[in-house]
VOBA-1610 file (N, C-alpha, C; in pm, whole numbers, padded with zeros to 5 digits, always signed):
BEGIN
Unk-01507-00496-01599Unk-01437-00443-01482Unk-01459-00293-01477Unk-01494-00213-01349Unk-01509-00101-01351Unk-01402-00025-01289Unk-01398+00153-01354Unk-01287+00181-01336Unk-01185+00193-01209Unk-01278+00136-01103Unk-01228+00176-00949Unk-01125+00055-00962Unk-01231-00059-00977Unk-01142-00182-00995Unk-01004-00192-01064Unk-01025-00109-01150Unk-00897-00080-01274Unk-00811-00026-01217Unk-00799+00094-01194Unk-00744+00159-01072Unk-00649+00121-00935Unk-00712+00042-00870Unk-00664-00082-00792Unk-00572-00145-00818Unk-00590-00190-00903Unk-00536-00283-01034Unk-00399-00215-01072Unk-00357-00086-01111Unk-00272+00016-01104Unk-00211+00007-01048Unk-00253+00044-00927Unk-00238+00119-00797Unk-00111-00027-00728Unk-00206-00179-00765Unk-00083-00280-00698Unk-00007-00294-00794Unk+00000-00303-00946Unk+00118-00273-01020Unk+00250-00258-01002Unk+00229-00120-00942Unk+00271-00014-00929Unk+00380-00030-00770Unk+00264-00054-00707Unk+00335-00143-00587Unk+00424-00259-00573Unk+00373-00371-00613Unk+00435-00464-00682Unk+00577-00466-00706Unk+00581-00366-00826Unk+00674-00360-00958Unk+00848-00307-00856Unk+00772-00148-00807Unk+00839-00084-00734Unk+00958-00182-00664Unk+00831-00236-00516Unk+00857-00270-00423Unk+00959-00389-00492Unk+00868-00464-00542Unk+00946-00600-00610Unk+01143-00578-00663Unk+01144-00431-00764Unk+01252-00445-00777Unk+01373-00378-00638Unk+01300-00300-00548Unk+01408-00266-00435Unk+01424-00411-00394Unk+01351-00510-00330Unk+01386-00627-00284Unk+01473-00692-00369Unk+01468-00702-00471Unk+01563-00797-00561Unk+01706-00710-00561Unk+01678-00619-00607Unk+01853-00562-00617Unk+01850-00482-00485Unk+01825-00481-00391Unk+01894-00424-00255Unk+01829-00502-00111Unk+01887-00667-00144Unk+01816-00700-00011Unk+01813-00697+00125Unk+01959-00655+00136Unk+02025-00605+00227Unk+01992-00489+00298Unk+01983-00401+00220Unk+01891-00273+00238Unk+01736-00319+00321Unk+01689-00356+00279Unk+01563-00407+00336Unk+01563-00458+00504Unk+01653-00600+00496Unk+01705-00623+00585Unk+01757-00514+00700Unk+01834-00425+00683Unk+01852-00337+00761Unk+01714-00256+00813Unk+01672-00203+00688Unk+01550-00173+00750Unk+01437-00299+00868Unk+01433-00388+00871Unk+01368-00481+00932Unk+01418-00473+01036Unk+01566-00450+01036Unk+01681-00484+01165Unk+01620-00322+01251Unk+01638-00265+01216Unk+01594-00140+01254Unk+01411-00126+01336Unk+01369-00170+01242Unk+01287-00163+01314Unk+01232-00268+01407Unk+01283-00393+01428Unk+01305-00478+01531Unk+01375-00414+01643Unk+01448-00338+01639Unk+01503-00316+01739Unk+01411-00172+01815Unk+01312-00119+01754Unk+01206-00043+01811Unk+01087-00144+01895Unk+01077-00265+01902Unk+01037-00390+01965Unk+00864-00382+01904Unk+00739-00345+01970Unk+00660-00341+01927Unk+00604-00245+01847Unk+00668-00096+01855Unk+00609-00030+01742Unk+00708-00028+01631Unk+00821-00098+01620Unk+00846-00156+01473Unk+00761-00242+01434Unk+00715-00331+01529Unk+00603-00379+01452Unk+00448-00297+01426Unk+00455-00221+01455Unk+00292-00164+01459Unk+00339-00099+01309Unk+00460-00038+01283Unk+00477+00008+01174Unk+00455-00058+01016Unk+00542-00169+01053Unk+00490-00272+00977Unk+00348-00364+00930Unk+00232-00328+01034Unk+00118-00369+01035Unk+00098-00272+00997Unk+00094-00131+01021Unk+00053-00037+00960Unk+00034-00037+00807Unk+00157-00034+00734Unk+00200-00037+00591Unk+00138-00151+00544Unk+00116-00272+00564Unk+00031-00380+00533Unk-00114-00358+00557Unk-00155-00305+00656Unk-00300-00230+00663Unk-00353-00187+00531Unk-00208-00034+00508Unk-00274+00068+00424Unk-00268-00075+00286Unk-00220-00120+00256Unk-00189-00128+00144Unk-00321-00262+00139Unk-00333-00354+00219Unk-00457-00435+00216Unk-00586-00386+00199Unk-00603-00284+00296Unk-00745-00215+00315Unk-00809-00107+00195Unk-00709-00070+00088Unk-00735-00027-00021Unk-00816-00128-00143Unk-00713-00210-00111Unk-00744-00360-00213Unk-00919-00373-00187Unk-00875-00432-00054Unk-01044-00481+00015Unk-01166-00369-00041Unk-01088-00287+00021Unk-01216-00155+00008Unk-01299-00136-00147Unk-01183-00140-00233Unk-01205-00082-00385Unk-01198-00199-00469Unk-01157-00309-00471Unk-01139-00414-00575Unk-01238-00554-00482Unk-01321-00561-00477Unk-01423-00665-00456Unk-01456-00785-00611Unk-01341-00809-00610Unk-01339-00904-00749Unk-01324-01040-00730Unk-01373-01139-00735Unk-01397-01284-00742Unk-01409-01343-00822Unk-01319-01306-00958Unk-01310-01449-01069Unk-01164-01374-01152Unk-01148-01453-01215Unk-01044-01515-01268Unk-00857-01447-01213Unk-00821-01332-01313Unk-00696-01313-01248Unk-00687-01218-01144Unk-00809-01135-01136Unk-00851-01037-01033Unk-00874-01067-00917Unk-00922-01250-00895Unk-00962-01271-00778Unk-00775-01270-00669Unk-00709-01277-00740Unk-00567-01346-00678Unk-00551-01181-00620Unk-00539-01068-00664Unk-00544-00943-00598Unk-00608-00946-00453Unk-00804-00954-00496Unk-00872-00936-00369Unk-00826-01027-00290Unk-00760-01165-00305Unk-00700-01259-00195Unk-00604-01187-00154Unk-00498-01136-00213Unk-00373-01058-00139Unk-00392-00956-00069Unk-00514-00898-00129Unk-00585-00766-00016Unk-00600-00835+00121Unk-00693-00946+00103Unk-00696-00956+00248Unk-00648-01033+00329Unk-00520-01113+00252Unk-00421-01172+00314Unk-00317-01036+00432Unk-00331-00955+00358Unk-00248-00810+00425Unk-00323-00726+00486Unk-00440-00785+00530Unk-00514-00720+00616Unk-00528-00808+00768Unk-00517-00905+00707Unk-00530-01052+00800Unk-00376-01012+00910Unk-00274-01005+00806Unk-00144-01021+00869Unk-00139-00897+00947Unk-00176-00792+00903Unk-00207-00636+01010Unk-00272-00673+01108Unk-00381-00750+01132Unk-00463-00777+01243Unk-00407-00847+01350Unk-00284-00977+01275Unk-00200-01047+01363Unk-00090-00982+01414Unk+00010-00896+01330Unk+00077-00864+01402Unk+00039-00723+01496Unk-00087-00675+01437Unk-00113-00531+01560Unk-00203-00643+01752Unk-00240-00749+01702Unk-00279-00790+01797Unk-00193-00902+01866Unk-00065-00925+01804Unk+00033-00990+01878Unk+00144-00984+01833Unk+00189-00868+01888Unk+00323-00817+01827Unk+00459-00893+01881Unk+00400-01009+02011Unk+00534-01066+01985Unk+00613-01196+01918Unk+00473-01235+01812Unk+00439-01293+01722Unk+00523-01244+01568Unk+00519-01123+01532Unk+00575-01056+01477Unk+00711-01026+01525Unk+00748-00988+01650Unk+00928-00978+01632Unk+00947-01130+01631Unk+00906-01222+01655Unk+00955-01366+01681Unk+01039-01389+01473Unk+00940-01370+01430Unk+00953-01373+01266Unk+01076-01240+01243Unk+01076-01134+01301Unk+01203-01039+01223Unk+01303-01091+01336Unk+01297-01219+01435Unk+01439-01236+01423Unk+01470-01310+01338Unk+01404-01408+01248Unk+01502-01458+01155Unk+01580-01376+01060Unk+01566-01259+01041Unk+01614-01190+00944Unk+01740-01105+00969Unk+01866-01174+00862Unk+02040-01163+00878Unk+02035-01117+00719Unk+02140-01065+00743Unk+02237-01069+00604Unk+02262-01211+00531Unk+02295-01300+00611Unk+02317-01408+00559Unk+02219-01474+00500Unk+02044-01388+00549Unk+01942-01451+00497Unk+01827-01342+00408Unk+01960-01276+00359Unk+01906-01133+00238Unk+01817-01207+00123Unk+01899-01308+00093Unk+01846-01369-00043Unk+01706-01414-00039Unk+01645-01437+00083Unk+01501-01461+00117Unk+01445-01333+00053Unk+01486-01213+00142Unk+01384-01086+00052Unk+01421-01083-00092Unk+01536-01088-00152Unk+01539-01108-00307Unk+01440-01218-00374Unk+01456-01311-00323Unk+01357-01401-00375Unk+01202-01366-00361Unk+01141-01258-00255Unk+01040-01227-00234Unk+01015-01170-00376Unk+01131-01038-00363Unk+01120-00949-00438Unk+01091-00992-00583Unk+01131-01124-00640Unk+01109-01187-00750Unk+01017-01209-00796Unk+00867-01269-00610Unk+00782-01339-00634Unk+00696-01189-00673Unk+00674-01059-00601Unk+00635-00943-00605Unk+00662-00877-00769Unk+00767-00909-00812Unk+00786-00880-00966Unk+00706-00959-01059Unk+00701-01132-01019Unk+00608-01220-01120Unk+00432-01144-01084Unk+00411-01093-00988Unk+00296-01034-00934Unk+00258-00949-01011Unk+00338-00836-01037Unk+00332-00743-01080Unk+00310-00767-01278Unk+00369-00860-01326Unk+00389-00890-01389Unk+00235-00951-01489Unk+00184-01047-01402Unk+00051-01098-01373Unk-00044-01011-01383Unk-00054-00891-01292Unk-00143-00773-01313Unk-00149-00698-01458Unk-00018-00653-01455Unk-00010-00605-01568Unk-00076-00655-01671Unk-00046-00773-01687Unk-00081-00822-01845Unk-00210-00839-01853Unk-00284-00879-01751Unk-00441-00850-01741Unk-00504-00723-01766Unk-00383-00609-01720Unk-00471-00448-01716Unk-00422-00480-01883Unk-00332-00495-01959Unk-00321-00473-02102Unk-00436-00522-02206Unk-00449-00670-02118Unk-00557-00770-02195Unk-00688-00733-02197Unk-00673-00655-02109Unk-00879-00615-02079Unk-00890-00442-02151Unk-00732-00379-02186Unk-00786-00254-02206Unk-00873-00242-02293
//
């Protein structure tokens, strides 16, 4: 693996880890934020495609990896590049999805936040295993 790749590799960690634990212990928080920017109608969503952009188009760009635990990264790269493309090209596709999102349905982003922690988790131990 070369060091760009490695890097990458970091770089979603890092993301991951972060992101993963605000969702788990503040889902609510999140939620508000979603609520918030639903209520900006399409450029809450452009915002949101935005941030999925940056964070896909790095992946794509710099980690071109196709085998074993590395390949599950370059898939998430361009799963979040895919979803930027859908919601910047049909944004009312995108608020349709932030109306499901209540307080009453916080525990969805906690549970994200869980799946983003086992993620993170996954990376990691690969950047340890290969140092």
């Amino acid at each position: 693996m070369g060091r760009i790749e490695r890097s990458v590799q970091i770089y979603a960690v890092v993301n991951f880890v972060v992101i993963g634990l605000s969702h788990a212990l503040r889902p609510r928080a999140w939620v508000a934020f979603f609520v918030v920017l639903r209520g900006h109608g399409e450029a809450g969503v452009l915002a949101i495609a935005l941030l999925n952009l940056i964070f896909g188009s790095i992946i794509v760009s710099f980690h071109n990896v196709w085998s074993g635990i590395p390949l599950v990264l370059t898939l998430l790269g361009w799963a979040n590049v895919v979803k930027a493309l859908a919601y910047l090209a049909f944004p009312a596709f995108a608020l349709r999805k932030l109306q499901g999102l209540s307080d009453e349905r916080a525990h969805r982003i906690a549970i994200a936040g869980v799946f983003f922690l086992l993620l993170g988790a996954l990376f990691g131990y690969h950047l340890w295993r290969t140092a």
